[in-house]
C-alpha positions in Angstrom: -8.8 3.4 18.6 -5.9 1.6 20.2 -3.0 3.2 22.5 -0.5 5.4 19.9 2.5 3.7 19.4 5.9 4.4 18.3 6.9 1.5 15.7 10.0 0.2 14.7 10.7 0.8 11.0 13.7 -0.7 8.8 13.8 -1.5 5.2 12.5 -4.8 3.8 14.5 -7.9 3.4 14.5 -10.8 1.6 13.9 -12.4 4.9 10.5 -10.7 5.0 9.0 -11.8 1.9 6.8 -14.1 3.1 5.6 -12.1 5.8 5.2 -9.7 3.1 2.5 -11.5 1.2 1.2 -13.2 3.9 -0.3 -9.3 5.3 -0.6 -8.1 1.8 -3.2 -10.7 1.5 -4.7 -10.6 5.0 -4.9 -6.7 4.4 -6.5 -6.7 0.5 -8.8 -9.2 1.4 -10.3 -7.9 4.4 -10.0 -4.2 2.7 -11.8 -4.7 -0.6 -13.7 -8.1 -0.3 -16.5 -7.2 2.0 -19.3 -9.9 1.0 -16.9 -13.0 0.7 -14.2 -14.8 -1.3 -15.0 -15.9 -4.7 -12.5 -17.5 -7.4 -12.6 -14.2 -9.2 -11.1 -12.1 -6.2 -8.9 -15.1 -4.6 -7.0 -15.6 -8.4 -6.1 -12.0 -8.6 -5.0 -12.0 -4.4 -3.3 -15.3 -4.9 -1.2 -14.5 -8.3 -0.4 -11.2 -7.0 0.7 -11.4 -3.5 3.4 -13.8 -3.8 6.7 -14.3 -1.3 8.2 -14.3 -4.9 6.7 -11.4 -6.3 7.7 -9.2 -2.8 11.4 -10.6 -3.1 11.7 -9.6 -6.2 10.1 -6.2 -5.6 12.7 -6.0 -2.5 15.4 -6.6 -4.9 14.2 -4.0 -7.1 16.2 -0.5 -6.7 13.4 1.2 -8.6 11.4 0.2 -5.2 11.1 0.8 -1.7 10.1 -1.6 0.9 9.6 -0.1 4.6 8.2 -2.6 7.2 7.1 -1.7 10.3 8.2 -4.5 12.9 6.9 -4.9 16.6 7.7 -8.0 18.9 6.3 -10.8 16.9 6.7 -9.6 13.1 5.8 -7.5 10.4 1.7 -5.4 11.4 2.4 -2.9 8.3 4.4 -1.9 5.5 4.6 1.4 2.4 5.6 0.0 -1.0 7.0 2.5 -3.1 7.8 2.6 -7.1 9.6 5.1 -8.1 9.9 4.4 -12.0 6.0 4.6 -12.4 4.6 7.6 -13.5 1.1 8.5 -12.5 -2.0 7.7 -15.0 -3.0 11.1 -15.2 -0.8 13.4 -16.6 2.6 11.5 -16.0 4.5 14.2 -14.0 4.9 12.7 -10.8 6.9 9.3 -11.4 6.8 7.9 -7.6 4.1 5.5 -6.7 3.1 4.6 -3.2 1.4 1.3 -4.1 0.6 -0.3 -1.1 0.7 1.1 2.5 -0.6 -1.9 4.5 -1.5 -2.1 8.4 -2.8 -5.7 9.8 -6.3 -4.4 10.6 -5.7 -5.1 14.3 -3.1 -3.2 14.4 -4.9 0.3 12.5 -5.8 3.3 14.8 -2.5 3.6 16.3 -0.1 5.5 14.1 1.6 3.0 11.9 0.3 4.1 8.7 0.9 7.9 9.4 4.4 6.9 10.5 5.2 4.4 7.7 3.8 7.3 5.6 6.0 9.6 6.4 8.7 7.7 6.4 7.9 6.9 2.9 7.6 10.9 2.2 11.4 11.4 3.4 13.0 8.1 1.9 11.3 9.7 -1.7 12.0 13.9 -0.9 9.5 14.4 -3.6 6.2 14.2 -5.2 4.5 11.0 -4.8 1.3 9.7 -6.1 -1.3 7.0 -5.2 -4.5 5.2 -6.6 -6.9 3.9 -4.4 -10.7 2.3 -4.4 -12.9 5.2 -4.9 -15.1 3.7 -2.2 -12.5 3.4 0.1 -13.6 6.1 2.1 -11.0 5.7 5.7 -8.3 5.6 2.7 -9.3 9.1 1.4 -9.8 10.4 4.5 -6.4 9.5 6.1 -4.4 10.7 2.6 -6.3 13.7 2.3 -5.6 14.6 6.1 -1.7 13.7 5.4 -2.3 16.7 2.1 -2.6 14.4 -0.9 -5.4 16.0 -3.0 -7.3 14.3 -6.2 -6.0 14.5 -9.6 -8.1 12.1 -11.6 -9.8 8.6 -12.1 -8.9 5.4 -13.4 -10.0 1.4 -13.5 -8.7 -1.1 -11.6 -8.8 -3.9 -13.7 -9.1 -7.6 -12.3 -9.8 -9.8 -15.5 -13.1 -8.3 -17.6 -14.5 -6.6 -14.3 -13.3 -2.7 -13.7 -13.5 -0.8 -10.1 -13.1 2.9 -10.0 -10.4 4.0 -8.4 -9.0 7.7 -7.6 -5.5 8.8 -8.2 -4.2 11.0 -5.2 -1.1 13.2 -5.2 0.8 15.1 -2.8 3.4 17.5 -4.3 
């Protein structure tokens, strides 16, 4: 685990959305694609982590974009939708889809502080899928009081993945 930092958070900006994508893929790839890159995996990554798609989502005022910036760039960001209601039972209507740290950069603080800075901009229940494998994942969400509320599939083209829908009220 690397020295505990204190990291410099701001809200996205158009500016960032290339940076955006760029770790979004670096992240998902190394995250969920442990035994290599085939065309299946790399369609999905490359369709959905788009400068475009993260300029539009930073344009969005349904969303929230928090980056986490040191010296050189962007090493983590929380994505928040708050206009998406979970799959379970559709009371809580905030998503945290993506909380993102450069793998390098993990063990320090930077998700637990990009976290909770996502927990104050929202002020409210917020809600979360994630792999069902992914066991660091459910370890740091459960430690930061998001409990399990249900199942769904991940859908990538005709293949499913299981994943588990967290909440924390």
């Amino acid at each position: 685990m690397g020295q505990l930092i204190t990291p410099d958070l701001r809200a996205a900006t158009p500016a960032d959305a290339s940076s955006l994508a760029a770790l979004a893929l670096e992240v998902w790839c190394a995250t969920y694609l442990r035994h290599g890159i085939n065309a299946h995996f790399a369609d999905y990554a490359l369709a959905h982590f788009t400068p475009q798609r993260f300029d539009a989502w930073i344009a969005d005022p349904t969303r929230s974009l928090i980056v986490s910036q040191n010296r050189d760039g962007i090493d983590g960001f929380a994505h928040m939708d708050r206009a998406n209601p979970d799959p379970v039972d559709g009371r809580v209507t905030t998503e945290l889809t993506s909380l993102y740290i450069q793998p390098r950069h993990q063990g320090r603080g930077l998700g637990a502080a990009l976290l909770h800075a996502a927990l104050a901009a929202q002020a409210g229940p917020m809600w979360l899928a994630m792999n069902a494998e992914n066991s660091a994942a459910r370890a740091f969400y459960l430690a930061h009081n998001f409990t399990k509320s249900g199942e769904v599939a991940f859908k990538i083209g005709d293949s499913s993945y299981p994943n588990d829908i967290l909440v924390r009220m």
